[in-house]
Steps between C-alpha positions, in 0.01 A plus 500: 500500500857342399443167408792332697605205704388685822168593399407212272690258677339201250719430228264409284236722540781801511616372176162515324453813619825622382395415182145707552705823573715426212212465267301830620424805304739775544216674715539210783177433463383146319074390408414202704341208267284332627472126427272201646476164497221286490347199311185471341342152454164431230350246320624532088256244417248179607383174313280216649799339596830789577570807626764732341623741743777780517641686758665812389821691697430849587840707453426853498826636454861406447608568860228224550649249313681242607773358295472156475193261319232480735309242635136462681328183743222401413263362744174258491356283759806532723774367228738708319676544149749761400447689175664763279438825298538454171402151480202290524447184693286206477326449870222305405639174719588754769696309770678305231521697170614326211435797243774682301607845588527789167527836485309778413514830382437674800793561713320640842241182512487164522192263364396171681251253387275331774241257526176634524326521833188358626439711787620837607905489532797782613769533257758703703826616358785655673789650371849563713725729417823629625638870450788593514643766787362838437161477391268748617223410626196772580215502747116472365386773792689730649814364657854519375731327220719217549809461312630108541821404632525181431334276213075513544298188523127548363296270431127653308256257505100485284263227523268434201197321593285280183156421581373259268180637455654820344633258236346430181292174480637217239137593308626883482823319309271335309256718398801769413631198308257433287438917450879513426401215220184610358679876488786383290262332248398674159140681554366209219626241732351617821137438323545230346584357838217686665275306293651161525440501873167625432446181311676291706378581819156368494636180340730458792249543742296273355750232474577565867133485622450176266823341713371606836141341405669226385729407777182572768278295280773221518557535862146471525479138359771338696319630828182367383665224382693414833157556704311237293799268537522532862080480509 
């Protein structure tokens, strides 16, 4: 087929594809690349009291690429904030952050740090993006390919969901804590700290069961003390 005005009467979709035929293999025939587009949100990391999570663009070729610094919405509990790849974001105070914005390594994904939830909460993110005239686009089943004509609006949403109870507990933190500690101590040190607390631990519960007994013994009096006043 001649590519002119008459049969690709769009001038900017006959101009891109102008540039196709100009760009083909002697043979006239060219390899389709395929590309998609997607985004992949996941939780990088959890304390007891944030959430570090990324969300990473999926760009699977160059034809899939669009040209200019991207940007995702992110959505909790019906309000909205606008992040970036390549930078993280400090969302703790959600509906008004006051937390500095930096950049990381990682061109294709942005970082965001939230408060952590107390019940189970939807973190969706949605990324528009506009491509330019002459993308090709191809069916999933069986039906035809689509080559724009004018510049394509997609917009490729994912929802993360955090359920608290798949979080560790502040003890877990803890516990790891004082492994990470104990670890990082000289093998001398560990049992000589092993047998301090096996010292000290029936002292301190004995000078814990000697307040208690203490405190209910003085209890005690001022009861009996107020009944024979009152008698």
């Amino acid at each position: 087929m001649q590519i002119t005005k008459a049969s690709v009467p769009d001038t900017a979709l006959r101009r891109r594809a102008s540039y196709i035929a100009r760009h083909a293999p002697n043979n006239g025939t060219a390899a389709l690349t395929f590309g998609n587009y997607g985004l992949r949100p996941y939780l990088r990391a959890a304390d007891w009291r944030t959430l570090l999570v990324a969300v990473t663009l999926d760009q699977g070729s160059d034809n899939a690429k669009p040209s200019k610094t991207q940007e995702v919405d992110i959505r909790i509990g019906g309000h909205s904030q606008v992040i970036q790849v390549g930078e993280f974001k400090d969302l703790r105070n959600f509906q008004h952050p006051s937390g500095g914005v930096k950049r990381i390594a990682d061109a294709t994904t942005a970082e965001v740090k939230l408060k952590r939830p107390t019940v189970t909460t939807p973190i969706t993110f949605g990324w528009p993006v506009t491509y330019e005239p002459g993308l090709v686009l191809l069916g999933n089943g069986g039906g035809p390919s689509l080559i724009t004509a004018r510049p394509a609006n997609v917009t490729v949403e994912e929802t993360l969901t955090i359920d608290p109870d798949d979080l560790p507990t502040p003890a877990d933190f803890m516990a790891r804590t004082a492994y990470d500690f104990l670890v990082g101590l000289p093998a001398w040190l560990d049992w000589i700290l092993v047998l301090v607390a096996i010292y000290l631990i029936p002292k301190i519960s004995k000078v814990i069961d000697w307040t208690v007994s203490a405190t209910l013994r003085r209890n005690k009096g001022k009861h009996q003390k107020q009944a024979s006043t009152g008698g």
